[in-house]
ChimeraX commands (.cxc) that place a marker at each C-alpha (Angstrom):
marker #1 position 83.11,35.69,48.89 radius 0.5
marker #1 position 82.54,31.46,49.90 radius 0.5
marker #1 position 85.13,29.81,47.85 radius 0.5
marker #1 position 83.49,27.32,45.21 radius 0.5
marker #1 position 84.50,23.88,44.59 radius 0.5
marker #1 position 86.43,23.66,41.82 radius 0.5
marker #1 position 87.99,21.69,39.11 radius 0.5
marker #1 position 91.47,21.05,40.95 radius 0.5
marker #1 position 89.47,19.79,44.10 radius 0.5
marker #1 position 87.69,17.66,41.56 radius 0.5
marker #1 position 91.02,16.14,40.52 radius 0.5
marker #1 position 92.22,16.21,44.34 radius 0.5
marker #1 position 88.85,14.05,44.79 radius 0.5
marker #1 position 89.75,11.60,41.90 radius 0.5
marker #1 position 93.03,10.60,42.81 radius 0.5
marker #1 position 91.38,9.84,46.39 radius 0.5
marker #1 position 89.16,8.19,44.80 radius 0.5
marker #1 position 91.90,5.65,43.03 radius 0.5
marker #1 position 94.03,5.64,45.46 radius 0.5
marker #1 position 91.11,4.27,47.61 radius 0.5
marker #1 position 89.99,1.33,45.58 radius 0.5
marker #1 position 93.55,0.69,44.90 radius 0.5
marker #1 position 94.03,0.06,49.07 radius 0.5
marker #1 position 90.91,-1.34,49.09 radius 0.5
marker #1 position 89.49,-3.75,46.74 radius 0.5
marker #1 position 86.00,-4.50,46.72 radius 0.5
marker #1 position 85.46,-1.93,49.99 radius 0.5
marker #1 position 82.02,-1.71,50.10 radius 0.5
marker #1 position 81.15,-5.78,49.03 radius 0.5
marker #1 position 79.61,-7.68,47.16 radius 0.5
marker #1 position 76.15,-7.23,48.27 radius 0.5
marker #1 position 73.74,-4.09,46.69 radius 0.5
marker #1 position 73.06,-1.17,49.02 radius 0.5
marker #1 position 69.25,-0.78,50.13 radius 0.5
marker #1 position 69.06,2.23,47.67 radius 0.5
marker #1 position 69.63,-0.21,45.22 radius 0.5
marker #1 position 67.59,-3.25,45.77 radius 0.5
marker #1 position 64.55,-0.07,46.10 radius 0.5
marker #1 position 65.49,0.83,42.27 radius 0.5
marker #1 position 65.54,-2.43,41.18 radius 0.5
marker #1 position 62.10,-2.93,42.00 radius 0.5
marker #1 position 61.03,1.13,41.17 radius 0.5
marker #1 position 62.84,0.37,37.52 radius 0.5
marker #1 position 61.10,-3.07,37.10 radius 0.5
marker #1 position 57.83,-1.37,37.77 radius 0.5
marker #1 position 58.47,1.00,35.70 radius 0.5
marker #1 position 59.00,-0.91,32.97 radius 0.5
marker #1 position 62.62,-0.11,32.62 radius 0.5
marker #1 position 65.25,-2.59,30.94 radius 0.5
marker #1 position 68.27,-0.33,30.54 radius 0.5
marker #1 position 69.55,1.57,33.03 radius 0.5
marker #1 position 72.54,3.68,33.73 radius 0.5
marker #1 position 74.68,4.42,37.03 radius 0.5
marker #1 position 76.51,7.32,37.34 radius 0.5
marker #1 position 79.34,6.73,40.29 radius 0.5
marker #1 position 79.42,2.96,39.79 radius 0.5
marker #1 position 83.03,2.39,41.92 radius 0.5
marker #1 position 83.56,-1.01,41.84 radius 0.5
marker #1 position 80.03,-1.98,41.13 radius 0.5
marker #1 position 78.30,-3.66,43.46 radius 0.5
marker #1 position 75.04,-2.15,42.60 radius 0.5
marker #1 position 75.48,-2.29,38.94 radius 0.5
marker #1 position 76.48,-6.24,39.01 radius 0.5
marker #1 position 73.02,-6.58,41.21 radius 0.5
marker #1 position 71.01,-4.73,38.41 radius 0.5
marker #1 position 72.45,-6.70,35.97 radius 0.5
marker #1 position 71.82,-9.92,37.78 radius 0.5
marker #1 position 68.14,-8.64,37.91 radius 0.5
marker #1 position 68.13,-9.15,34.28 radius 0.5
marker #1 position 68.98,-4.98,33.66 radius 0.5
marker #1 position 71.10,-4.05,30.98 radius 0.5
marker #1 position 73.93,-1.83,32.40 radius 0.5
marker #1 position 75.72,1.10,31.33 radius 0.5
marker #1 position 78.12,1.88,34.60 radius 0.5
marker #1 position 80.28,5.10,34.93 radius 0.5
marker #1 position 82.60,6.42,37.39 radius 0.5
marker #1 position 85.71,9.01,37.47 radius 0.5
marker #1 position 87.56,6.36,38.77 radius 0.5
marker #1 position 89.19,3.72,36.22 radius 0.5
marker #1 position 90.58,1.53,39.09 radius 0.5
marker #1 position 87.18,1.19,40.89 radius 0.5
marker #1 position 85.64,0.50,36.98 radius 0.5
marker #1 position 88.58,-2.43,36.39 radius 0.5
marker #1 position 87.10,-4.26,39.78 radius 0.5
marker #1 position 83.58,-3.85,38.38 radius 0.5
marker #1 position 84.88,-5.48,35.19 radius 0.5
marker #1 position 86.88,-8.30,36.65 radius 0.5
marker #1 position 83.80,-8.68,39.11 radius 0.5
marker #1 position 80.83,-8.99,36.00 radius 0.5
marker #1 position 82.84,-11.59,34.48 radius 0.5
marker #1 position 83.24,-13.72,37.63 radius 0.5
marker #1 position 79.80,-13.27,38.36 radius 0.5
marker #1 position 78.92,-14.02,34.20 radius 0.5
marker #1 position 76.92,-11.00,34.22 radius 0.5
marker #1 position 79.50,-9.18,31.31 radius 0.5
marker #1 position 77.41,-9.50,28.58 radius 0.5
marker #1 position 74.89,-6.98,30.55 radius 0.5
marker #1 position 77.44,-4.36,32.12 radius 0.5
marker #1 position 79.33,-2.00,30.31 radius 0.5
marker #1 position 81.51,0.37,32.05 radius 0.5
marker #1 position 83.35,3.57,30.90 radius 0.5
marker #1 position 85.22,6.05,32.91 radius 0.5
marker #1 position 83.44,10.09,32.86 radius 0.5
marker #1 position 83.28,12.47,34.92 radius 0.5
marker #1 position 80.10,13.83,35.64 radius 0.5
marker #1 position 80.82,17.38,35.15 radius 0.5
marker #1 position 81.04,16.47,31.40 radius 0.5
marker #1 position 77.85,15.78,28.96 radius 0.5
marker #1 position 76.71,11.97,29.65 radius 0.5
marker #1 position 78.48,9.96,26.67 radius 0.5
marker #1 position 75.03,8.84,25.70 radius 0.5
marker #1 position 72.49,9.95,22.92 radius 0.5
marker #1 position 68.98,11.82,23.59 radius 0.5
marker #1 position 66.05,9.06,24.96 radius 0.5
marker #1 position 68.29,6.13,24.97 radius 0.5
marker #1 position 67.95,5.00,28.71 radius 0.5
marker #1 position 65.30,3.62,31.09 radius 0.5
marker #1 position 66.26,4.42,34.15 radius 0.5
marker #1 position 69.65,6.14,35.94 radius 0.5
marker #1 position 70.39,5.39,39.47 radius 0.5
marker #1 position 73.14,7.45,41.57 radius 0.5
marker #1 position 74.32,6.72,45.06 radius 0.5
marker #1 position 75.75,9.22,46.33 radius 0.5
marker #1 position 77.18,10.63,43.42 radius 0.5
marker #1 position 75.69,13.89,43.07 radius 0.5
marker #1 position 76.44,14.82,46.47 radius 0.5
marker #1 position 80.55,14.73,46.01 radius 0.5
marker #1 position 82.77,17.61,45.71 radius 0.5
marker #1 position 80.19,19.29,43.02 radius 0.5
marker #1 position 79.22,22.31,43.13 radius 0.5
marker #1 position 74.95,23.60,43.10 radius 0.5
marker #1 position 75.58,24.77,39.37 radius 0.5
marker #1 position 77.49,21.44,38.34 radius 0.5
marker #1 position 74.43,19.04,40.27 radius 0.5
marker #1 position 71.91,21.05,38.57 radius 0.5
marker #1 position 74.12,20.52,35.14 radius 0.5
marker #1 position 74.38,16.67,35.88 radius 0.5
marker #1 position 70.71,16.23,36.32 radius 0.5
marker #1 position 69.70,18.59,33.05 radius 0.5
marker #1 position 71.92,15.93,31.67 radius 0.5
marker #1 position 70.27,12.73,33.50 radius 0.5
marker #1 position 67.03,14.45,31.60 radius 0.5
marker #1 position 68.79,14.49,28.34 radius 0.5
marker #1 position 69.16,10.91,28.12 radius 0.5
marker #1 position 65.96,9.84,30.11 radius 0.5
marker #1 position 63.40,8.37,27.60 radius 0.5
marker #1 position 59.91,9.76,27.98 radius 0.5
marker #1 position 58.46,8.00,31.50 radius 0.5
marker #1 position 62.26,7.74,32.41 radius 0.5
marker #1 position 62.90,7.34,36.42 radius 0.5
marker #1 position 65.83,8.85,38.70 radius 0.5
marker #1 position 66.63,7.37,41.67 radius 0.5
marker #1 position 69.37,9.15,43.99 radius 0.5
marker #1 position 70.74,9.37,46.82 radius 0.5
marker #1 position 72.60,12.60,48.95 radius 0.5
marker #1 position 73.63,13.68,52.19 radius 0.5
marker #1 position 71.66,16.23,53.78 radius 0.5
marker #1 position 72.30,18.95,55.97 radius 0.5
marker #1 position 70.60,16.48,58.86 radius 0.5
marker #1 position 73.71,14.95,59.14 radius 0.5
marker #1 position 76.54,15.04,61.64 radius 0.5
marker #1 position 79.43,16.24,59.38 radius 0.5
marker #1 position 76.97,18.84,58.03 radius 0.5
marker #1 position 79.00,22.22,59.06 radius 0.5
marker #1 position 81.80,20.39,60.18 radius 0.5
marker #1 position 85.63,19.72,58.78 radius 0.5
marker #1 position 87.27,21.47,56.02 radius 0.5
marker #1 position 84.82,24.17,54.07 radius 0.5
marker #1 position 85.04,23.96,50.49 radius 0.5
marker #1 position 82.12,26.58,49.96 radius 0.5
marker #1 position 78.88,26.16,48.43 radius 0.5
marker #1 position 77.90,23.33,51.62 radius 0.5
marker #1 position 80.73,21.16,50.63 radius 0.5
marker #1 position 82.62,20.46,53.49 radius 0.5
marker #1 position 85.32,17.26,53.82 radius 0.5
marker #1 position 86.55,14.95,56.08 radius 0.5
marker #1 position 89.06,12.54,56.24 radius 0.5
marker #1 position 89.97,13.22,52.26 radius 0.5
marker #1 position 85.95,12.76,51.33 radius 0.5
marker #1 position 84.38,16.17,50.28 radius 0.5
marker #1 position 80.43,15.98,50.45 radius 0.5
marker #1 position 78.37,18.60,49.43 radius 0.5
marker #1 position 75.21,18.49,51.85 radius 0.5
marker #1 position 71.62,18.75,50.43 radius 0.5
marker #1 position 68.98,21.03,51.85 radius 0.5
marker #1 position 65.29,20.29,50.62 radius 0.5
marker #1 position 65.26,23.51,48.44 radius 0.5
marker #1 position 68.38,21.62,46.36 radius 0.5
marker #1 position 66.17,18.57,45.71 radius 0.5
marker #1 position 62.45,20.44,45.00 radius 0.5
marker #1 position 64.83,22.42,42.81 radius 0.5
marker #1 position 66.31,19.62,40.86 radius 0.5
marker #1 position 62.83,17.89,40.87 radius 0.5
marker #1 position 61.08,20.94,38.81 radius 0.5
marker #1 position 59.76,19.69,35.69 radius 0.5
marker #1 position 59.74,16.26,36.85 radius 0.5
marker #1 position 57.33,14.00,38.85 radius 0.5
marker #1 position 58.80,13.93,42.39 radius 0.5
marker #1 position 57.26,10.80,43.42 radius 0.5
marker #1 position 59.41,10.56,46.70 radius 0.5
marker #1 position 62.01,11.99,48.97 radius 0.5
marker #1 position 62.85,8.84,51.64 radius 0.5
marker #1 position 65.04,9.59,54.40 radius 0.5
marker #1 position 67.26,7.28,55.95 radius 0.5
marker #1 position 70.94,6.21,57.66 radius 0.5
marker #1 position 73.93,4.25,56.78 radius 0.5
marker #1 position 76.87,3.26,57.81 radius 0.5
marker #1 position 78.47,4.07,61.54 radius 0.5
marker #1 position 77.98,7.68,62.04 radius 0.5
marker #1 position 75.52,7.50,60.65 radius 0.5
marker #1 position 75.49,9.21,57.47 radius 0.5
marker #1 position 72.14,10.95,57.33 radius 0.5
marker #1 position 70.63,10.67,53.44 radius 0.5
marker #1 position 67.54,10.96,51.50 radius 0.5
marker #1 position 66.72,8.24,48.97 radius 0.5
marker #1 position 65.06,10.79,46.13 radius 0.5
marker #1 position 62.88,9.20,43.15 radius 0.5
marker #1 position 61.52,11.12,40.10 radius 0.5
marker #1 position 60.34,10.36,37.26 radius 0.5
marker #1 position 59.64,12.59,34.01 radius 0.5
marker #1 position 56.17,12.49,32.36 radius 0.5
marker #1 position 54.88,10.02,29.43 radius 0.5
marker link #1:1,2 radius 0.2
marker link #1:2,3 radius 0.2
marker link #1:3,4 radius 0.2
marker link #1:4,5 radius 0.2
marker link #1:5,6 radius 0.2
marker link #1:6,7 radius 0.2
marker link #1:7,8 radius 0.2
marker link #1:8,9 radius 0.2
marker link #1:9,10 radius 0.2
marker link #1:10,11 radius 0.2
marker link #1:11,12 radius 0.2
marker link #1:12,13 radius 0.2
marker link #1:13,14 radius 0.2
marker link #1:14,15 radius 0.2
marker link #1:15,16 radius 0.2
marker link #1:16,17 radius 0.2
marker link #1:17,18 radius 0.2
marker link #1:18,19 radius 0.2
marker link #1:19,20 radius 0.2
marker link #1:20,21 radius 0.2
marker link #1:21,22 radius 0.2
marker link #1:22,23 radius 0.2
marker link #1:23,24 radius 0.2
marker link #1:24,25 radius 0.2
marker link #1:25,26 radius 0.2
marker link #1:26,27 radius 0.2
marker link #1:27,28 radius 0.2
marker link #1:28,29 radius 0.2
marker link #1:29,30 radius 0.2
marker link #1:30,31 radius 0.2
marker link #1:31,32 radius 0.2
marker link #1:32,33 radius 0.2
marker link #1:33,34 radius 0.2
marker link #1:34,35 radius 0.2
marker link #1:35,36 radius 0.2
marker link #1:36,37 radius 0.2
marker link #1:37,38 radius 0.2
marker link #1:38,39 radius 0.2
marker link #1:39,40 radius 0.2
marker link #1:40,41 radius 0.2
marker link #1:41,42 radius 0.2
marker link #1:42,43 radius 0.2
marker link #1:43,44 radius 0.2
marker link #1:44,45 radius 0.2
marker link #1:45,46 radius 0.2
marker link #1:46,47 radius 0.2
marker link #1:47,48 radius 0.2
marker link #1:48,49 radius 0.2
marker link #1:49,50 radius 0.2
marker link #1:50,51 radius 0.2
marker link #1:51,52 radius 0.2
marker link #1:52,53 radius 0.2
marker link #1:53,54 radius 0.2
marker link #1:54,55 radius 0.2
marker link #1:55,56 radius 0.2
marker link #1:56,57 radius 0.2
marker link #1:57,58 radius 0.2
marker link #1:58,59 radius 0.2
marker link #1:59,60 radius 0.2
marker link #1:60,61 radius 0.2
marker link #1:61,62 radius 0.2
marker link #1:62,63 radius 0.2
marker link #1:63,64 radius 0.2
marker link #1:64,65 radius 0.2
marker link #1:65,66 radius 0.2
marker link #1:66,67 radius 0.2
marker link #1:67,68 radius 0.2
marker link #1:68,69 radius 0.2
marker link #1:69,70 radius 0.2
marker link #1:70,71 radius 0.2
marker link #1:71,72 radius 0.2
marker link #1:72,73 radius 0.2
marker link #1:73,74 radius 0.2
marker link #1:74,75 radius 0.2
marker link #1:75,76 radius 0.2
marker link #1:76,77 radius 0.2
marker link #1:77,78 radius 0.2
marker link #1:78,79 radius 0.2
marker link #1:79,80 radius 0.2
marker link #1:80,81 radius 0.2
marker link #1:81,82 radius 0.2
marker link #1:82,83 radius 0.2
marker link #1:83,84 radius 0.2
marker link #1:84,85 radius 0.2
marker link #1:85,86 radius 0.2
marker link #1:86,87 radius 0.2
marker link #1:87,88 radius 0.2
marker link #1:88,89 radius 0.2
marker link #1:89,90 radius 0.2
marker link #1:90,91 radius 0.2
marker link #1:91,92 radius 0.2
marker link #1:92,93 radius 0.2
marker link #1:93,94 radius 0.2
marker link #1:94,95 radius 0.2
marker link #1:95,96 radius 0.2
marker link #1:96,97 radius 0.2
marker link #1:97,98 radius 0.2
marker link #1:98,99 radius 0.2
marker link #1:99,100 radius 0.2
marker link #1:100,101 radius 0.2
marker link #1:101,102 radius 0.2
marker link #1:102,103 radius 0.2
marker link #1:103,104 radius 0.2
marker link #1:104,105 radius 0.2
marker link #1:105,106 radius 0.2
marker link #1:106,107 radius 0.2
marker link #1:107,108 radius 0.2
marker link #1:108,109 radius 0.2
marker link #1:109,110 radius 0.2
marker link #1:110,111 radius 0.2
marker link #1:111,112 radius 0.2
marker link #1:112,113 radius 0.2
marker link #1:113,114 radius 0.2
marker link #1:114,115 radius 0.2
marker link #1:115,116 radius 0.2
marker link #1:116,117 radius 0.2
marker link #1:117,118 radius 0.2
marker link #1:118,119 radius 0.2
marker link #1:119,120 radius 0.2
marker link #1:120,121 radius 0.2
marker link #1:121,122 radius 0.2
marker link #1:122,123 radius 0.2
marker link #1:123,124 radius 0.2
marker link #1:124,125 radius 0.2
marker link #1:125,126 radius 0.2
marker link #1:126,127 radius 0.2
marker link #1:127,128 radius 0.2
marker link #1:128,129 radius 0.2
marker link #1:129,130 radius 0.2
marker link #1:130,131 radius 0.2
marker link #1:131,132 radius 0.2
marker link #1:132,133 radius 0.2
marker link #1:133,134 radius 0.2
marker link #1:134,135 radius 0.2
marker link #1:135,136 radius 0.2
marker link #1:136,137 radius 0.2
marker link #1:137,138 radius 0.2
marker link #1:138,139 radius 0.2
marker link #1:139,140 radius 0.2
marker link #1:140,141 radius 0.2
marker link #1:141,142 radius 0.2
marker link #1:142,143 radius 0.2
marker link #1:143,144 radius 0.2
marker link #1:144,145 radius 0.2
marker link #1:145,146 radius 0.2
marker link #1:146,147 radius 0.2
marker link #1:147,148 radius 0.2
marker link #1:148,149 radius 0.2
marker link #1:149,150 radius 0.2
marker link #1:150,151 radius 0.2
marker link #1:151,152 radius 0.2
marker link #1:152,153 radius 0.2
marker link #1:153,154 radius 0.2
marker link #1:154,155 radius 0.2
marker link #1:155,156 radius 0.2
marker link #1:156,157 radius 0.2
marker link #1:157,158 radius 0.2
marker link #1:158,159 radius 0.2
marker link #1:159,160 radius 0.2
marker link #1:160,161 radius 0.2
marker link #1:161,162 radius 0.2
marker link #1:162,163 radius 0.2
marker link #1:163,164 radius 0.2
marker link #1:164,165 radius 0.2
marker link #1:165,166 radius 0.2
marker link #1:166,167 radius 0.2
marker link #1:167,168 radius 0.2
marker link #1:168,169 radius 0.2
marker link #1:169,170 radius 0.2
marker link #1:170,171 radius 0.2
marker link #1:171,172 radius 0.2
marker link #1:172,173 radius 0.2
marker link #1:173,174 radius 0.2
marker link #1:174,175 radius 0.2
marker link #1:175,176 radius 0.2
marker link #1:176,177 radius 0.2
marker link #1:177,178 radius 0.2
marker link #1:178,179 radius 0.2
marker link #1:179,180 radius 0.2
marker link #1:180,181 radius 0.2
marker link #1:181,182 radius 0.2
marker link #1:182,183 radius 0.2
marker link #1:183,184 radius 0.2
marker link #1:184,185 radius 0.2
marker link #1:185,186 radius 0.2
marker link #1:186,187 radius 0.2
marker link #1:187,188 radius 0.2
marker link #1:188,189 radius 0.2
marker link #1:189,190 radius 0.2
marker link #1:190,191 radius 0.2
marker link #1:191,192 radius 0.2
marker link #1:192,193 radius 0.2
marker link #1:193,194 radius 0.2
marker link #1:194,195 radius 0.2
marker link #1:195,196 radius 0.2
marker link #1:196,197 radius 0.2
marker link #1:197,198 radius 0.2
marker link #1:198,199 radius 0.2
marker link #1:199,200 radius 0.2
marker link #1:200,201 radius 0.2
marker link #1:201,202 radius 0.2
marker link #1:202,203 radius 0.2
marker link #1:203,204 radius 0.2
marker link #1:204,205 radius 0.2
marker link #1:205,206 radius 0.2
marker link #1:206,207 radius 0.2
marker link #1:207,208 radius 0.2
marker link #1:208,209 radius 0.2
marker link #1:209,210 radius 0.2
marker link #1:210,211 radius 0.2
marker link #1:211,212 radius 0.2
marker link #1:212,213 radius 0.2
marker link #1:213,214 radius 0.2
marker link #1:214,215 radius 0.2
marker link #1:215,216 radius 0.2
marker link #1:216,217 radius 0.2
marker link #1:217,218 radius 0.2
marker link #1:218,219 radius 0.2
marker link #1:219,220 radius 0.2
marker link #1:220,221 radius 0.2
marker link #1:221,222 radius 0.2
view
Protein backbone atom coordinates (compact mmCIF):
# COMPACT_ATOMS: atom_id res chain seq x y z
CA UNK A 1 0.00 0.00 0.00
CA UNK A 2 1.76 3.91 -0.92
CA UNK A 3 2.46 5.26 2.46
CA UNK A 4 0.39 8.60 3.11
CA UNK A 5 1.72 11.72 4.42
CA UNK A 6 1.02 12.05 7.71
CA UNK A 7 0.71 14.10 10.77
CA UNK A 8 4.40 13.42 12.15
CA UNK A 9 5.81 14.43 8.62
CA UNK A 10 3.60 17.44 9.09
CA UNK A 11 5.43 18.26 12.32
CA UNK A 12 8.88 17.06 10.65
CA UNK A 13 7.82 19.84 7.94
CA UNK A 14 7.13 22.56 10.65
CA UNK A 15 10.14 22.47 12.52
CA UNK A 16 11.92 22.83 8.93
CA UNK A 17 9.96 25.29 8.42
CA UNK A 18 11.24 27.38 11.75
CA UNK A 19 14.30 26.32 11.71
CA UNK A 20 14.46 27.88 8.16
CA UNK A 21 13.30 31.38 8.82
CA UNK A 22 15.23 31.23 11.94
CA UNK A 23 18.71 30.79 9.54
CA UNK A 24 17.24 32.90 7.27
CA UNK A 25 15.49 36.04 7.89
CA UNK A 26 13.56 37.63 5.35
CA UNK A 27 14.70 34.62 2.65
CA UNK A 28 12.57 35.26 0.01
CA UNK A 29 12.61 39.56 0.26
CA UNK A 30 10.95 42.14 0.45
CA UNK A 31 9.45 42.35 -2.88
CA UNK A 32 5.79 40.35 -3.75
CA UNK A 33 6.06 37.26 -5.95
CA UNK A 34 4.35 37.61 -9.53
CA UNK A 35 1.49 35.35 -8.15
CA UNK A 36 0.91 38.04 -5.98
CA UNK A 37 1.04 41.31 -7.74
CA UNK A 38 -1.67 39.00 -10.36
CA UNK A 39 -4.11 38.75 -7.13
CA UNK A 40 -3.77 42.05 -6.22
CA UNK A 41 -5.15 43.21 -9.30
CA UNK A 42 -7.76 39.84 -9.72
CA UNK A 43 -8.97 40.90 -5.90
CA UNK A 44 -9.22 44.67 -6.76
CA UNK A 45 -11.33 43.74 -9.71
CA UNK A 46 -13.18 41.80 -7.96
CA UNK A 47 -14.16 44.07 -5.65
CA UNK A 48 -12.43 42.47 -2.77
CA UNK A 49 -11.17 44.52 0.42
CA UNK A 50 -10.32 41.71 2.83
CA UNK A 51 -8.39 39.05 2.03
CA UNK A 52 -6.74 36.16 3.69
CA UNK A 53 -3.30 34.20 3.04
CA UNK A 54 -2.91 30.93 4.06
CA UNK A 55 1.13 30.13 4.22
CA UNK A 56 2.08 33.77 4.78
CA UNK A 57 6.02 32.93 6.05
CA UNK A 58 7.42 36.02 6.65
CA UNK A 59 5.04 37.99 4.54
CA UNK A 60 6.18 39.50 1.78
CA UNK A 61 3.05 39.09 -0.13
CA UNK A 62 0.77 39.90 2.65
CA UNK A 63 2.74 43.36 3.51
CA UNK A 64 2.27 44.07 -0.51
CA UNK A 65 -1.58 43.45 -0.21
CA UNK A 66 -1.76 45.47 2.58
CA UNK A 67 0.20 48.27 1.04
CA UNK A 68 -2.42 47.96 -1.84
CA UNK A 69 -4.84 49.24 0.61
CA UNK A 70 -6.13 45.24 1.48
CA UNK A 71 -7.03 44.40 4.80
CA UNK A 72 -5.00 41.29 5.85
CA UNK A 73 -5.62 38.31 7.77
CA UNK A 74 -2.05 36.26 7.33
CA UNK A 75 -1.55 32.60 8.57
CA UNK A 76 1.20 30.23 8.59
CA UNK A 77 2.33 26.98 10.73
CA UNK A 78 5.28 28.74 11.35
CA UNK A 79 5.36 31.37 14.38
CA UNK A 80 8.98 32.46 13.59
CA UNK A 81 8.27 33.24 9.87
CA UNK A 82 4.76 35.13 11.37
CA UNK A 83 7.14 37.29 14.08
CA UNK A 84 9.23 38.64 10.80
CA UNK A 85 5.92 39.45 9.10
CA UNK A 86 4.99 41.36 12.27
CA UNK A 87 8.21 43.19 12.90
CA UNK A 88 8.17 43.79 8.99
CA UNK A 89 4.22 45.51 8.88
CA UNK A 90 5.24 47.79 11.49
CA UNK A 91 8.44 49.01 9.78
CA UNK A 92 6.67 49.29 6.72
CA UNK A 93 3.42 51.12 8.88
CA UNK A 94 1.19 48.78 7.26
CA UNK A 95 0.12 47.05 11.03
CA UNK A 96 -3.01 48.48 11.32
CA UNK A 97 -4.01 46.31 8.02
CA UNK A 98 -2.17 42.85 8.75
CA UNK A 99 -3.08 40.54 11.26
CA UNK A 100 -1.27 37.38 11.61
CA UNK A 101 -2.00 34.15 13.61
CA UNK A 102 -0.23 30.90 13.54
CA UNK A 103 -2.71 27.55 12.08
CA UNK A 104 -2.14 24.90 10.48
CA UNK A 105 -4.05 24.26 7.58
CA UNK A 106 -5.13 20.84 8.28
CA UNK A 107 -7.35 22.47 10.99
CA UNK A 108 -10.83 24.45 10.30
CA UNK A 109 -9.79 28.18 9.15
CA UNK A 110 -10.14 30.28 12.55
CA UNK A 111 -12.61 32.42 10.68
CA UNK A 112 -16.53 32.62 10.61
CA UNK A 113 -18.85 31.59 7.48
CA UNK A 114 -18.78 34.64 4.51
CA UNK A 115 -16.42 36.83 6.29
CA UNK A 116 -13.59 37.17 3.59
CA UNK A 117 -13.09 38.61 0.09
CA UNK A 118 -10.58 36.95 -1.29
CA UNK A 119 -7.78 34.08 -0.03
CA UNK A 120 -4.56 33.83 -1.82
CA UNK A 121 -2.04 30.74 -1.28
CA UNK A 122 1.41 30.36 -2.71
CA UNK A 123 2.37 27.36 -2.59
CA UNK A 124 0.73 26.32 0.35
CA UNK A 125 -1.53 23.69 -0.66
CA UNK A 126 1.05 21.88 -2.42
CA UNK A 127 3.30 21.04 0.94
CA UNK A 128 3.52 17.82 2.66
CA UNK A 129 -0.55 17.48 2.48
CA UNK A 130 -2.08 14.86 1.55
CA UNK A 131 -5.18 14.73 -1.66
CA UNK A 132 -7.82 14.28 1.25
CA UNK A 133 -6.27 17.16 3.51
CA UNK A 134 -6.00 19.76 0.05
CA UNK A 135 -9.44 18.88 -0.78
CA UNK A 136 -10.33 19.58 3.19
CA UNK A 137 -8.37 22.98 3.05
CA UNK A 138 -10.19 24.22 0.05
CA UNK A 139 -13.92 22.97 1.38
CA UNK A 140 -12.64 25.21 4.07
CA UNK A 141 -11.30 28.25 1.76
CA UNK A 142 -15.23 27.86 0.55
CA UNK A 143 -16.47 28.09 4.04
CA UNK A 144 -15.22 31.43 4.61
CA UNK A 145 -15.43 32.80 0.96
CA UNK A 146 -18.32 35.38 0.80
CA UNK A 147 -20.68 34.87 -2.10
CA UNK A 148 -18.50 36.12 -5.46
CA UNK A 149 -15.40 35.22 -3.24
CA UNK A 150 -12.03 34.55 -5.42
CA UNK A 151 -9.09 31.89 -4.84
CA UNK A 152 -5.99 32.43 -6.16
CA UNK A 153 -3.23 29.55 -5.77
CA UNK A 154 -0.44 28.38 -6.65
CA UNK A 155 1.16 24.40 -6.84
CA UNK A 156 3.74 22.42 -8.28
CA UNK A 157 2.81 20.16 -10.92
CA UNK A 158 3.86 16.96 -12.03
CA UNK A 159 5.67 19.08 -15.12
CA UNK A 160 8.32 19.68 -12.93
CA UNK A 161 11.82 18.33 -12.51
CA UNK A 162 11.61 16.97 -8.89
CA UNK A 163 8.26 15.43 -9.93
CA UNK A 164 9.13 11.51 -9.26
CA UNK A 165 12.27 12.28 -7.86
CA UNK A 166 13.88 12.25 -4.05
CA UNK A 167 12.35 10.79 -1.06
CA UNK A 168 8.56 9.29 -1.70
CA UNK A 169 6.22 10.22 0.88
CA UNK A 170 3.16 8.60 -1.05
CA UNK A 171 0.20 10.15 -2.41
CA UNK A 172 2.79 12.37 -5.15
CA UNK A 173 4.57 13.91 -2.30
CA UNK A 174 8.01 13.48 -2.78
CA UNK A 175 10.98 15.73 -0.85
CA UNK A 176 14.11 17.11 -1.36
CA UNK A 177 16.58 18.72 0.51
CA UNK A 178 14.09 18.71 3.81
CA UNK A 179 11.09 20.36 1.47
CA UNK A 180 8.24 17.77 0.86
CA UNK A 181 5.97 18.91 -2.18
CA UNK A 182 3.10 17.19 -3.14
CA UNK A 183 2.89 17.56 -7.09
CA UNK A 184 -0.43 18.53 -8.82
CA UNK A 185 -1.82 16.73 -11.83
CA UNK A 186 -4.73 18.64 -13.71
CA UNK A 187 -7.37 16.09 -12.41
CA UNK A 188 -6.29 17.54 -8.62
CA UNK A 189 -7.10 21.11 -9.70
CA UNK A 190 -10.54 20.44 -12.07
CA UNK A 191 -11.28 18.45 -8.93
CA UNK A 192 -10.82 21.14 -6.40
CA UNK A 193 -12.40 23.65 -8.91
CA UNK A 194 -15.96 21.66 -8.96
CA UNK A 195 -18.58 23.86 -7.80
CA UNK A 196 -16.63 26.85 -8.45
CA UNK A 197 -15.96 29.14 -11.47
CA UNK A 198 -12.51 28.06 -12.75
CA UNK A 199 -11.70 31.19 -14.44
CA UNK A 200 -7.95 30.15 -15.03
CA UNK A 201 -5.20 27.65 -14.68
CA UNK A 202 -1.74 29.82 -15.70
CA UNK A 203 1.34 27.96 -15.97
CA UNK A 204 4.58 29.23 -15.25
CA UNK A 205 8.44 28.94 -13.61
CA UNK A 206 10.32 30.23 -10.72
CA UNK A 207 13.20 30.20 -9.18
CA UNK A 208 16.58 28.21 -10.53
CA UNK A 209 15.44 24.82 -11.38
CA UNK A 210 12.97 25.92 -12.27
CA UNK A 211 10.13 25.00 -10.24
CA UNK A 212 7.38 24.24 -12.70
CA UNK A 213 3.76 25.74 -11.22
CA UNK A 214 0.37 26.67 -12.22
CA UNK A 215 -1.03 30.00 -11.02
CA UNK A 216 -4.92 28.63 -10.47
CA UNK A 217 -7.87 31.33 -10.01
CA UNK A 218 -11.52 30.53 -9.08
CA UNK A 219 -14.02 32.17 -8.02
CA UNK A 220 -17.49 30.95 -6.46
CA UNK A 221 -20.79 32.28 -7.93
CA UNK A 222 -22.86 35.58 -6.82
Amino acid sequence: MTQQPDRELAEVQRRHWQQTYSAHPGMYGEGPSSPAVHAAAVFRASGAREVMELGAGHGRDALYFAREGFTVQATDFSATGLDQLRAAAGQQQVAERVTAAVHDVREPLPLPDASVDAVFAHMLLCMALSTAEIHAAVREIRRVLRLGGVLVYTVRHTGDAHYGTGIARGDDVFEHGGFAVHFFDRALVDALADGWILDEVHAFEEGELPRRLWRVTQSLPR
